[in-house]
Structures are given as structure tokens and as C-alpha cells.
MARROLUM-514740 format. One record per residue (C-alpha): residue number from 1; y, x, z. Coordinates in nm, 3 decimals, decimal comma, always signed. Each point is the difference from the previous one (the first is absolute). Example, Ala and Ser with C-alpha at 12.3 -4.5 7.8 and 13.67 -1.06 7.14 Angstrom:
<sites>
   n      py      px      pz
   1  -0,450  +1,230  +0,780
   2  +0,344  +0,137  -0,066
</sites>
This chain:
<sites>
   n      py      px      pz
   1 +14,276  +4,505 +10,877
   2  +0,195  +0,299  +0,154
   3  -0,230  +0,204  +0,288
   4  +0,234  +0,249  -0,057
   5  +0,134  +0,187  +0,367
   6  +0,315  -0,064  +0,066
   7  +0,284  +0,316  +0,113
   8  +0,343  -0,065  +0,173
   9  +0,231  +0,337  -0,093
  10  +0,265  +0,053  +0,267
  11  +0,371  +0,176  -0,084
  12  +0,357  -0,017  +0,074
  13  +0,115  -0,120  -0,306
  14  -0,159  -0,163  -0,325
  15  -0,066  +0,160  -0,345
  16  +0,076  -0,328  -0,197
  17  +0,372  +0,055  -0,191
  18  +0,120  -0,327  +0,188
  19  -0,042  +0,140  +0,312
  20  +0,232  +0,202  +0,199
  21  -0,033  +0,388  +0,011
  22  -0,316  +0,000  -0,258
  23  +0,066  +0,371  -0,116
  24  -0,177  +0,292  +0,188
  25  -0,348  +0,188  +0,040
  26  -0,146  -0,246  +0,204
  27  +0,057  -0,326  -0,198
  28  -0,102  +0,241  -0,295
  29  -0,350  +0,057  +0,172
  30  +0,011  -0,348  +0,103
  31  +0,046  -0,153  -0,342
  32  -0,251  +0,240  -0,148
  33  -0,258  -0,111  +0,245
  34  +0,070  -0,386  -0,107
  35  -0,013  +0,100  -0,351
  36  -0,330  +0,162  -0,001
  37  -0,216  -0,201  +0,275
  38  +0,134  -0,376  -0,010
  39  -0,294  -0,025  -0,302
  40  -0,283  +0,060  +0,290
  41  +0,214  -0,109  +0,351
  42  +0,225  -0,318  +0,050
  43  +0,277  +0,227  +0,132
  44  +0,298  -0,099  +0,240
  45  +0,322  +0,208  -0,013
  46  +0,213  -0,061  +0,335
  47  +0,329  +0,123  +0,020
  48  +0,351  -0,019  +0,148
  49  +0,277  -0,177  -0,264
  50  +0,276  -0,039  +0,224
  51  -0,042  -0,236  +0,237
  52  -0,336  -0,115  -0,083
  53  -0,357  +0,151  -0,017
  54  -0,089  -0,049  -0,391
  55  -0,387  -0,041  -0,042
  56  -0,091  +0,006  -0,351
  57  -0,360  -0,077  -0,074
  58  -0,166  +0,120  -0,349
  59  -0,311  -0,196  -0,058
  60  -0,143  +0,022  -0,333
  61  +0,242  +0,024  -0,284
  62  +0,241  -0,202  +0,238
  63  +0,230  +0,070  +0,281
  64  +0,167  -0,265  +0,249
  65  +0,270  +0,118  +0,275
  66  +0,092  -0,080  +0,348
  67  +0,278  +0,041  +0,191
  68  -0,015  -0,004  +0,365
  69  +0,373  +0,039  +0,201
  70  +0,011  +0,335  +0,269
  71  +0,358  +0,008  +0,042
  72  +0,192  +0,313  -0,087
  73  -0,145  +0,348  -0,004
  74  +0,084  +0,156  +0,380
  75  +0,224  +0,297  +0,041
  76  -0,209  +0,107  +0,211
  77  -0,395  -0,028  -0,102
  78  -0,214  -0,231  +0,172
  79  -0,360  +0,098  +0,085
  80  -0,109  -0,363  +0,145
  81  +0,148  -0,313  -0,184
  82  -0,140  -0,374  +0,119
  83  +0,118  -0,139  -0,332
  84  -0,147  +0,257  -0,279
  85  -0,329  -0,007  +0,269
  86  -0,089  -0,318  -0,075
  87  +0,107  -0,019  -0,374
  88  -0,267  +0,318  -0,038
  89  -0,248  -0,188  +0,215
  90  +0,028  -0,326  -0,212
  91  -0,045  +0,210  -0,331
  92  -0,293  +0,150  +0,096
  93  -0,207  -0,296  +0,145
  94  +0,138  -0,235  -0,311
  95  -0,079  +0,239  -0,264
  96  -0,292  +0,162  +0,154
  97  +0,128  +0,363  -0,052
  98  -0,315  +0,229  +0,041
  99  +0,248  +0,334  -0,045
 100  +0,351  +0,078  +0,115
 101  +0,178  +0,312  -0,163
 102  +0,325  +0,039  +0,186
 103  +0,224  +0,217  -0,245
 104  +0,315  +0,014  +0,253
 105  +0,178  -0,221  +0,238
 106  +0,347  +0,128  -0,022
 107  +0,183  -0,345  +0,130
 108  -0,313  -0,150  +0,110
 109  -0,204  -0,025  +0,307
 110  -0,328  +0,212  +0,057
 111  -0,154  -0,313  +0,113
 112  -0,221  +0,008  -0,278
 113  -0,190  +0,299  +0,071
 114  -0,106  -0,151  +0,289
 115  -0,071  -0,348  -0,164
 116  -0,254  +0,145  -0,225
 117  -0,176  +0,156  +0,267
 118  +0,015  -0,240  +0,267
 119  -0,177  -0,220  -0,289
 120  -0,266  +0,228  -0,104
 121  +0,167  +0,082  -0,366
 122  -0,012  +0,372  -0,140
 123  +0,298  +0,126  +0,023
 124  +0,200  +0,351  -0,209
 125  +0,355  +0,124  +0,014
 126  +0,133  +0,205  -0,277
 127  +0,224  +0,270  +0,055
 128  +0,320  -0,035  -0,259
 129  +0,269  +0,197  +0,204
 130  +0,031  +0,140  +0,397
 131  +0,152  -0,353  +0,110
 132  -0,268  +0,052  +0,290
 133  +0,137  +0,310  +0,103
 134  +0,370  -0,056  -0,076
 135  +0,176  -0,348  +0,042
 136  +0,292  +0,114  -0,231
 137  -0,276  +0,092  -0,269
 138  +0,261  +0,266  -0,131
 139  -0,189  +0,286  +0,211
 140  +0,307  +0,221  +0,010
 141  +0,190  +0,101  +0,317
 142  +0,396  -0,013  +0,042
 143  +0,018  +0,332  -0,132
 144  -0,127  -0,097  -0,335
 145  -0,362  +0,201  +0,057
 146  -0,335  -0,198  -0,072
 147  -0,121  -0,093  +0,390
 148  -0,352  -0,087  -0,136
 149  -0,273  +0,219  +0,065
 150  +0,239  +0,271  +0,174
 151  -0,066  +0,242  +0,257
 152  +0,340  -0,026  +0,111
 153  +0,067  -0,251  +0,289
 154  +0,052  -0,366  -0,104
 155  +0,401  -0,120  +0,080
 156  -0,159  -0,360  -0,018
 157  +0,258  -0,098  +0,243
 158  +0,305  +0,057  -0,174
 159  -0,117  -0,070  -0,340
 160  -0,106  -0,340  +0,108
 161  +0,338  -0,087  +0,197
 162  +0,196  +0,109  -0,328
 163  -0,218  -0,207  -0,230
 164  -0,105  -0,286  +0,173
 165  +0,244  -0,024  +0,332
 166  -0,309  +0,110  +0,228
 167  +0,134  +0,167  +0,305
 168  -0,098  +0,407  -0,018
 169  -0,221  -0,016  +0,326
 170  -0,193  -0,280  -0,028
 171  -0,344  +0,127  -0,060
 172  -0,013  -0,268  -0,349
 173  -0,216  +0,231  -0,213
 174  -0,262  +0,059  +0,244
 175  -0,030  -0,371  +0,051
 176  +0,025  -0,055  -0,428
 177  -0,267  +0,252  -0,012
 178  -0,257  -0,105  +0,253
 179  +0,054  -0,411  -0,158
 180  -0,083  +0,171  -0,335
 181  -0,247  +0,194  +0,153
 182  -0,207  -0,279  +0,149
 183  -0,009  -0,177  -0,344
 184  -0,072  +0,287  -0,212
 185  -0,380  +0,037  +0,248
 186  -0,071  -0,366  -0,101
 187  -0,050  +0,032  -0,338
 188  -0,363  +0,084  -0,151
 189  +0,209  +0,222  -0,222
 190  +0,328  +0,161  -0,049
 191  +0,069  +0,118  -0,389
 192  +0,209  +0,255  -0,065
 193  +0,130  +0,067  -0,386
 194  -0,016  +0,425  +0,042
 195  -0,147  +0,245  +0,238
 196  +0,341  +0,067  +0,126
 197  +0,051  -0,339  +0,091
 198  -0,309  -0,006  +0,183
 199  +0,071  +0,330  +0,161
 200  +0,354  -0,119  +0,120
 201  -0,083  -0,326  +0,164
 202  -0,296  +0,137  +0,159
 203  +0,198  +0,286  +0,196
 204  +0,236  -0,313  +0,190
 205  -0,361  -0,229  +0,024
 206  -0,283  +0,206  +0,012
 207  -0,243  -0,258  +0,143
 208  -0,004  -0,127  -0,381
 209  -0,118  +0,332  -0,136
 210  -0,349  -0,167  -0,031
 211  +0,138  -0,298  -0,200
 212  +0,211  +0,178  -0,211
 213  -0,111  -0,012  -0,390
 214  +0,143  +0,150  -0,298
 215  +0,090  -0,190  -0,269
 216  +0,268  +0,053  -0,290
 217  +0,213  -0,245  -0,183
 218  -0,060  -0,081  -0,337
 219  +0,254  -0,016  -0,299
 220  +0,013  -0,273  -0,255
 221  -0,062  +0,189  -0,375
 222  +0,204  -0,264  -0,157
 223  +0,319  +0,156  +0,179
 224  +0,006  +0,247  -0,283
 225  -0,013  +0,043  -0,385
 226  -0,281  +0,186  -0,199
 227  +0,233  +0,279  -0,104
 228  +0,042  +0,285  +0,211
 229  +0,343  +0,137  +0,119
 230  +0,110  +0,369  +0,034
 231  +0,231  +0,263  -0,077
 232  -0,042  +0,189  -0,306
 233  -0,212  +0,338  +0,042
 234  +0,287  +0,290  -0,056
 235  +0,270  +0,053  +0,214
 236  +0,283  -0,281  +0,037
 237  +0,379  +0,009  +0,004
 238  -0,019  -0,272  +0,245
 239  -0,300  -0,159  +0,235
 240  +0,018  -0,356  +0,027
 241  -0,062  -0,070  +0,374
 242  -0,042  -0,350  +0,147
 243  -0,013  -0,149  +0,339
 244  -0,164  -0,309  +0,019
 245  -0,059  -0,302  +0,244
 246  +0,270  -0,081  +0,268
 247  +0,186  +0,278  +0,162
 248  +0,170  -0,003  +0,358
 249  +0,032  +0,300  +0,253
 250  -0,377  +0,016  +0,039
 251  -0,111  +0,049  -0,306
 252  +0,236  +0,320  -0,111
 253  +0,306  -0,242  -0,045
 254  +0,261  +0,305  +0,149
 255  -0,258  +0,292  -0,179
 256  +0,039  -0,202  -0,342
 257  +0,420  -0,081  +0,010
 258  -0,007  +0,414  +0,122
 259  -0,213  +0,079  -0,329
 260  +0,201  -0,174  -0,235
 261  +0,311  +0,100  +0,112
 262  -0,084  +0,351  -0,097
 263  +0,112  +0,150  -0,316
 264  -0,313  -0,064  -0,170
 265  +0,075  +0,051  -0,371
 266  -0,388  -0,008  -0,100
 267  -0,093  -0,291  +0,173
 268  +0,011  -0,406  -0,065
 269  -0,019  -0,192  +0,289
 270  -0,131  -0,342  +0,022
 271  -0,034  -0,221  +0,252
 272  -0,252  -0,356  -0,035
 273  +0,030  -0,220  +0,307
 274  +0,253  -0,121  +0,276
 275  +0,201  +0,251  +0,182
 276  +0,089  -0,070  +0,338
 277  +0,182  +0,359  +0,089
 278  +0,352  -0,075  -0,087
 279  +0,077  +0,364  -0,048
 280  -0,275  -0,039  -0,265
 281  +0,105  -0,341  -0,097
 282  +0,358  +0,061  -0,121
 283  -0,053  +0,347  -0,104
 284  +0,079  +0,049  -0,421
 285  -0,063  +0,299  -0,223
 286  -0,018  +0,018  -0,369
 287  -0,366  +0,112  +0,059
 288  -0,121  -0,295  +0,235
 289  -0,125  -0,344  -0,139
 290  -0,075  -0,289  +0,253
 291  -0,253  -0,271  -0,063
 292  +0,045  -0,215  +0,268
 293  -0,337  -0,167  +0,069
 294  -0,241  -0,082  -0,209
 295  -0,315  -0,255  -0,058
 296  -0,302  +0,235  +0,113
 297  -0,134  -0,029  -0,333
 298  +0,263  +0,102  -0,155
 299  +0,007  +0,368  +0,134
 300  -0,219  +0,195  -0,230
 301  +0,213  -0,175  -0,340
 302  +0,286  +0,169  +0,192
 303  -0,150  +0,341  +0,068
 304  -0,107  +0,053  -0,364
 305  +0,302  -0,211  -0,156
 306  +0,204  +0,307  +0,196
 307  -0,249  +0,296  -0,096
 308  -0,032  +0,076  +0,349
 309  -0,168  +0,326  +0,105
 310  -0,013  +0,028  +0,406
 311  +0,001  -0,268  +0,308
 312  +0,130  +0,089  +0,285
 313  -0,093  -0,165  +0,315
 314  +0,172  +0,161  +0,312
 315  -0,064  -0,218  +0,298
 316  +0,082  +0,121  +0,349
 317  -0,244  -0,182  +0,190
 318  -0,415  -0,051  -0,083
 319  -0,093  -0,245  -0,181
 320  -0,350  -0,156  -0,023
 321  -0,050  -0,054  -0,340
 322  +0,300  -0,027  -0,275
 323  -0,057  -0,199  -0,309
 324  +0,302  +0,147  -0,158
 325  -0,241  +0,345  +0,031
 326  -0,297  -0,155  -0,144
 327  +0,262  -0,202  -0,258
 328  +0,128  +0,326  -0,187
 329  -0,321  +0,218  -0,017
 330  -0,105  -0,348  -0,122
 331  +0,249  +0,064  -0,283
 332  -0,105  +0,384  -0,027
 333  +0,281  +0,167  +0,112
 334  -0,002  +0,307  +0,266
 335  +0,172  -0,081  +0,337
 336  +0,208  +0,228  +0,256
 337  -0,067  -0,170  +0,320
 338  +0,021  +0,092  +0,376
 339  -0,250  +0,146  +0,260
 340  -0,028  -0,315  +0,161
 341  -0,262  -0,268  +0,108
 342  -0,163  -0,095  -0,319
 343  +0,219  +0,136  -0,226
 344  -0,112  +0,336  +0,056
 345  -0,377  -0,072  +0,086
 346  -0,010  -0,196  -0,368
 347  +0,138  +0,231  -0,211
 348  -0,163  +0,308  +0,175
 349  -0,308  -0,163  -0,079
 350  +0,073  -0,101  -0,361
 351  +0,192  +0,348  -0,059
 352  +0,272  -0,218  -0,205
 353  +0,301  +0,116  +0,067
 354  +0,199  +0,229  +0,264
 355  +0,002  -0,045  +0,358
 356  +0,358  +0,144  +0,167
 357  +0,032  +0,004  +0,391
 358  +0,186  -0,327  +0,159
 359  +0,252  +0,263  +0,128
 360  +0,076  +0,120  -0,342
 361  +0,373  -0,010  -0,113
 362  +0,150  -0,146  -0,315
 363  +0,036  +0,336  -0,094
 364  -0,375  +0,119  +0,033
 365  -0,124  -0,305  -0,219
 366  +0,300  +0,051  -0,281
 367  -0,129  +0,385  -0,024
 368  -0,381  -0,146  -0,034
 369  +0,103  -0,283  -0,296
 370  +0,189  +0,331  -0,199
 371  -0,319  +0,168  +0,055
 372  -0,227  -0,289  -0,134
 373  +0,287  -0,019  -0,333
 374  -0,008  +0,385  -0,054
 375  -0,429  +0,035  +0,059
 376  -0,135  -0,274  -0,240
 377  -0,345  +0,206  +0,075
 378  +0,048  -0,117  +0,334
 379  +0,093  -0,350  -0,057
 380  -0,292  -0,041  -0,278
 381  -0,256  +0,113  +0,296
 382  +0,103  -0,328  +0,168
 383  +0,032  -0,210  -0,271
 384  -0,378  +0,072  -0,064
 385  -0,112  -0,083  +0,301
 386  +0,241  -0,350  -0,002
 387  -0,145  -0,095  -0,357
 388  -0,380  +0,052  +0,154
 389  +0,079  -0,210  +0,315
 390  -0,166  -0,323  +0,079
 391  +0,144  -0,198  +0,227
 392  -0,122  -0,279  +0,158
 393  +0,013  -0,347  -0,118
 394  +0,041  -0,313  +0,157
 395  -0,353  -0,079  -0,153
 396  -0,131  +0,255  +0,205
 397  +0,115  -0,038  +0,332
 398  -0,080  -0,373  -0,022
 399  -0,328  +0,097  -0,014
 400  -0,003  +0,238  +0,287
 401  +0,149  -0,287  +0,171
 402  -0,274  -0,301  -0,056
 403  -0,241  +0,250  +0,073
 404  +0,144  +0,034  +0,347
 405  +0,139  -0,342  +0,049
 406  -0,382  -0,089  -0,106
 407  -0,171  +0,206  +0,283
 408  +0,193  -0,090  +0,246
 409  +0,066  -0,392  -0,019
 410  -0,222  -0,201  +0,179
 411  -0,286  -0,258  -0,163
 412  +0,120  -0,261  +0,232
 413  +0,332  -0,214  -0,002
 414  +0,217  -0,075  +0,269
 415  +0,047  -0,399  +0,020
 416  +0,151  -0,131  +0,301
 417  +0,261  -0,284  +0,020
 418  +0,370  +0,068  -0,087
 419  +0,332  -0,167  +0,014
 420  +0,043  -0,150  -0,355
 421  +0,353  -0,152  +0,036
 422  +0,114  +0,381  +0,018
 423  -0,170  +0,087  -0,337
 424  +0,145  -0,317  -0,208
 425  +0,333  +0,092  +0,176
 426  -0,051  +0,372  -0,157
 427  -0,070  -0,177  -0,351
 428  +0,264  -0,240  +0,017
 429  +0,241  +0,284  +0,113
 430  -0,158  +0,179  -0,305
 431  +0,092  -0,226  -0,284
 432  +0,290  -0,139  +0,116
 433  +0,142  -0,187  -0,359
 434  -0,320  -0,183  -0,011
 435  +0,034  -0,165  +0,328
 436  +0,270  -0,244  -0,090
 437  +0,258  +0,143  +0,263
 438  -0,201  +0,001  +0,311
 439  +0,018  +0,386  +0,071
 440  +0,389  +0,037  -0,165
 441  +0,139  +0,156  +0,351
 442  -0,235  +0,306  -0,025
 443  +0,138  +0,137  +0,326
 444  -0,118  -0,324  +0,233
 445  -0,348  -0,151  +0,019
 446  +0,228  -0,403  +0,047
 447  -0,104  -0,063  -0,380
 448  -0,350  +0,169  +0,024
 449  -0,074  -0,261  +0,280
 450  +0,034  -0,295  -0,220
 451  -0,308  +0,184  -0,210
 452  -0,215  +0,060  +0,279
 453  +0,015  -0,346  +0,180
 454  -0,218  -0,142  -0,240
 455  -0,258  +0,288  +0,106
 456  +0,044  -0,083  +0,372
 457  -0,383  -0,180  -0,016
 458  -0,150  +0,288  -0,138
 459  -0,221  +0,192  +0,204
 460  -0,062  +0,346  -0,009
 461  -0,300  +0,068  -0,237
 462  -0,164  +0,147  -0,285
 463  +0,091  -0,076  -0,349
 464  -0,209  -0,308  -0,056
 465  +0,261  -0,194  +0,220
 466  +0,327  +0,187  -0,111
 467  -0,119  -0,157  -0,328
 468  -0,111  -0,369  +0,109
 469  +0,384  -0,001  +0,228
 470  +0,152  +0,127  -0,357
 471  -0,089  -0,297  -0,190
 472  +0,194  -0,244  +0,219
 473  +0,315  +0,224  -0,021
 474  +0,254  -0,026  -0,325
 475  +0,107  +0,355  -0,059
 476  +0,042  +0,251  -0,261
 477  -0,230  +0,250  -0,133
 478  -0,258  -0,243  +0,211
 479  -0,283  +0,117  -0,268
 480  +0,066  +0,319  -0,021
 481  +0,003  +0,070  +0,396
 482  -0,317  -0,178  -0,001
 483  -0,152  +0,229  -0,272
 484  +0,093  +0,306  +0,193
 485  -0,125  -0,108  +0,325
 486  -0,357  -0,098  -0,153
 487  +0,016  +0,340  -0,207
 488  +0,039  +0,196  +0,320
 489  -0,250  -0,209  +0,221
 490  -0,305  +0,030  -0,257
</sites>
């Protein structure tokens, strides 16, 4: 039988490659976690796909999905939502969750932090990116300047009334902040992936100081072949320099185009991801290879396929983590990377590469990769100290994790009635093809009625009557929702 406890992960969007928007750090972390606990947890992965909350539960060696319909994403965030309320209040009763790990709720209601408290469930929030502070997420002010942990006075208003249509004196950010606020002090914990993380969110909420607990990411070792990558050890008549992951205007998109379009003779750009800066984007030189973007596995066959010698990673704005960091020391290559957020915290630490000021010009950092070519010496020193590295795995950090998820679930389940006709309406909604038709408008709930009359006699109970009700109703995957409900219940 499976005793195993059961975890519901919250985020905006899923990892799973049929899912909408299922590349970024977060889904990364998210995925990893799945990966390396779903062998001692029955794990539930909820997540906005369009229209609908996705649940996707991974019991054993299988996983079965539901889809539960939320309407379209608001312009304009919703803290308290009556429909995503009591979807999240239905999952937790019928599944017995005994620990909810909200990851982000970019398109979704915070109604879920409170869920989990109101019923007595530990509950942990992950920081992935400053969404709690800033609404926009990009963290940088009309001028173009990183607003995030600033000194300088916060032009909330006008940012918010150019990005999002907010009018400039309505006090919005102090009412964003104190929602966030609120839901942050629920939670028995609040991870944070670096110290500067921690250190940022704290200074806008410092009533969570006391929860807050350090905790880095971990980086799957299969991402990258056994041989090492490097440049050779005299001096080169060119330095091949890559950026890689996706680059816009906050992470160095106008810094980067500026580089390149220098006279560089010694150096071979290339560039491994998406580019959303169009100045970057249609920009050619003789010297400048493109990518496009690539499977995330397929990023260190690239790196050494193209001998390259030095990442640069020039964000604007802090981040919390960066898996593209962690992704080419992974591959043992040096990095030039700004004094910002985690970025410069991680490879201060590691002494891996070259920290240049977030103010630096295209000009400064050109001057420092000539350097690096002309001083192997000085290159070699960090090439040492890359080959010596160990970074974490994913291996690792899942056990950091079941250690804590251990201490602080509860020996007791929850088990209270629930509203089953809303969970066979999320698996129904889930596997459409295999419902002969009755959920083919996916927008309207007329063909999901048909389904759920038959369930209009049963009541709201525990599994042992979800089961009995099941074996008077003709429907697909009949045995295998049975086998998952038992699975979860023992």
C-alpha cells in the first residue's frame, strides 16, 4: 500500500513540454523537485495552462492530470478568486494534502495561502523572482535602472500606468505589497534560493525575517558531458565569448548589441537562447553566431562543440538564483557576470569568474575580455578554481528538502468531506479524448454537465464511497482513477 505523504506544488505555469510557458527557473526548480521526491511523496503539481488550472498528480511510477477551467489570466492580478478557492479547497480535502509548497501565483489567486492555513496544513513559499515586490516582475524603472533593492525613491506610479494602464496616483503597490505581505507571515517557512534573495525580500517584509531560510537550487549533472571545456592555456588570437539563456533589456540585451557592435577583431561572439531586444535580435556581424533556443540539455554539447572559453551573464536587475550560472560552471567554463543579486553573491563566493559593476559600459567589459585573451596566467587562475568546483546536484537538494518537508509535516491527515463532482469534472477535463466527446467545448462546463449528472447522488465523502459510486458509472480510465484514489487514501 502507499502511506506515502502527499505535496501539492503551486506555480504560474507548468514544467511539462505540453503545457504553455514551461521554460524558466521556476518550472526548472519545480521539475527538479518532482524528479527527485515523487519516489518518497505522491506529489501534485498545480498550475495555470491557459484557461484552466492543470493539476498533475505523480503517484508511484504513474502520473494522471486534471484540468479544472479559471477563465483567462486577469490583466490585472487577482488576490481573492471564488472559483480557484474552492478548486484548492476540494484538492486538498480529496487528496488529503498534508504539505502545500506554493512556488508562485503569477495569474492565480493567493487564496491558497490562506486555504492551507485555515485547514491546519504546513505551509512554504519559495522565492523564484521579486513578483512580491514588483507586479511587472521586470524590476527596472522607466529609465532603464534596476528599481529593486534601490535607495533611490520608487516611481511605482508611473511605471505601473505605462505597463499595466494603472493610473500614477493610485496608491496600487502599497496595496500589492501589504496582500503579499499578509501571505508571506502565514507560511511556517519562506525559502529563499541565495542570501541575496533572502536579504532583498526581507528589507520590503521584514516581519518574515524569522521565517526566512536559505536554501540553494540544485543542478541536474546529466545537463553536461564528462569532458571539460576551455580555452587553450597561451594567449589567443581570438576569445570565444558566449551569452547564453534568453536575453531582453534586463538581462544586458542593449550592453550585449553595444559589445558586439564594437570592432572586436579578437573576439567570437555567440549567442545560445531567444533574444527578445530587437536591436540585439536583427543585429549581424561576421563575428556573431545565433543559436536560437535550445533543449536545456543540449547546452553544454553546444559550449564544447564551439570551444567556448567565457560566459557572460549581464543582467540589470537581481536575480535569485540563475540556472544558466550554475549551467556553465557546470560545464567548467569561467563567467563575467554582474554585481547583482545572486549573480554577484555566487560567484564572489565560488571566486569563478569576474564580477564588473551593473553600471559598467560596453566598453569597460570589452577592455576586461582583451585582458583575459592577452593574460592566460590570469585566465588559468580561474579556470582552476572552475575545474575544482562542485556544484550542487539535484540529488542533493532533494535531500535537504525531505529532510525539511519531513520535520515539518504533520503525523495526522486532514479528512473532512469534499465536493467530488468538482474532482471527476477536473479528470474528465483532464483527459479529454478518452471521454467520448463529453468535454469537446473546453471553454463551457454544458458538456461537462452531462458527466457529472450521473454523480448528482454522490455524497461528499472519503474514498471508500467515491469508489462504491464509481462502479455504477461507465467511464474511462474508471480503474485507473480508482487505483489512484485508494493509493492516496492508504
Amino acid at each position: 500500500s502507499n502511506k506515502k505523504k502527499n505535496i501539492l506544488y503551486l506555480l504560474m505555469s507548468d514544467f511539462r513540454e505540453d503545457t504553455r510557458d514551461h521554460i524558466g527557473g521556476t518550472q526548472f526548480h519545480v521539475k527538479d523537485l518532482v524528479s527527485g521526491l515523487k519516489e518518497d511523496y505522491n506529489i501534485f503539481v498545480a498550475a495555470r495552462d491557459g484557461n484552466y488550472l492543470r493539476v498533475t498528480a505523480y503517484i508511484d511510477n504513474s502520473h494522471v492530470s486534471l484540468q479544472f477551467y479559471i477563465g483567462e489570466a486577469p490583466k490585472y492580478n487577482l488576490f481573492r478568486d471564488e472559483r480557484q478557492r474552492e478548486i484548492y479547497q476540494n484538492l486538498l480535502l480529496a487528496f488529503q494534502i498534508d504539505l502545500v509548497h506554493i512556488q508562485h501565483t503569477r495569474g492565480l489567486s493567493l487564496d491558497l495561502f490562506y486555504l492551507a492555513k485555515d485547514n491546519g496544513i504546513p505551509l512554504l513559499f519559495t522565492v523564484n523572482d521579486f513578483y512580491y515586490i514588483c507586479p511587472i516582475l521586470k524590476a527596472i524603472d522607466l529609465r532603464g535602472q534596476s528599481c529593486i533593492d534601490s535607495d533611490r525613491k520608487e516611481p511605482c506610479g508611473e511605471c505601473l500606468e505605462k505597463e499595466k494602464s494603472i493610473y500614477a496616483n493610485l496608491s496600487y503597490i502599497a496595496k500589492w505589497r501589504r496582500e503579499h505581505e499578509k501571505v508571506l507571515e502565514l507560511c511556517n517557512m519562506v525559502i529563499a534560493p541565495s542570501k541575496s534573495a533572502a536579504h532583498i525580500l526581507t528589507k520590503y517584509y521584514p516581519a518574515i525575517q524569522d521565517k526566512m531560510r536559505i536554501l540553494p537550487h540544485g543542478t541536474d549533472m546529466k545537463l553536461v558531458e564528462e569532458n571539460n571545456i576551455g580555452m587553450d592555456r597561451e594567449e589567443k588570437k581570438s576569445l570565444k565569448v558566449a551569452f547564453i539563456g534568453g536575453i531582453n533589456d534586463i538581462k544586458g540585451g542593449k550592453i550585449i548589441s553595444e559589445m558586439i557592435k564594437e570592432d572586436s577583431p579578437h573576439m567570437d561572439w555567440h549567442i545560445f537562447g531567444g533574444i527578445g531586444y530587437p536591436d540585439l535580435q536583427h543585429l549581424e556581424k561576421n563575428n556573431l553566431a545565433k543559436t536560437g533556443w535550445y533543449i536545456r540539455d543540449e547546452l553544454s554539447s553546444l559550449l564544447k562543440k564551439n570551444r567556448i572559453d567565457i560566459v557572460c551573464i549581464l543582467s540589470l536587475v537581481p536575480e535569485t538564483f540563475c540556472y544558466t550560472l550554475s549551467e556553465a560552471l557546470l560545464c567548467k567554463i569561467p563567467v563575467i557576470v554582474t554585481d547583482v543579486g545572486a549573480l554577484g553573491e555566487r560567484v564572489n563566493q565560488m571566486e569563478c569568474g569576474w564580477i564588473v559593476p551593473k553600471e559598467s559600459m560596453a566598453q569597460d567589459i570589452l577592455k576586461l575580455l582583451e585582458n583575459i585573451r592577452t593574460s592566460p596566467q590570469e585566465y588559468m587562475e580561474k579556470y582552476r578554481k572552475v575545474q575544482m568546483l562542485k556544484v550542487k546536484s539535484v540529488q542533493d537538494m532533494c535531500l535537504e528538502y525531505q529532510k525539511l518537508y519531513n520535520e515539518i509535516i504533520k503525523e495526522t491527515r486532514l479528512k473532512q468531506e469534499f465536493n467530488s463532482e468538482i474532482i471527476l469534472e477536473g479528470y474528465i477535463n483532464g483527459n479529454p479524448a478518452q471521454y467520448q466527446g463529453m468535454a469537446r467545448n473546453a471553454d463551457t462546463f454544458a458538456d461537462l454537465q452531462k458527466a457529472q449528472l450521473e454523480l448528482t447522488e454522490l455524497k461528499r465523502t472519503l474514498s471508500y464511497q467515491i469508489i462504491n459510486k464509481m462502479r455504477e458509472i461507465r467511464f474511462p480510465l474508471k480503474k485507473q482513477i480508482k487505483r489512484m484514489v485508494i493509493k492516496i487514501k492508504k
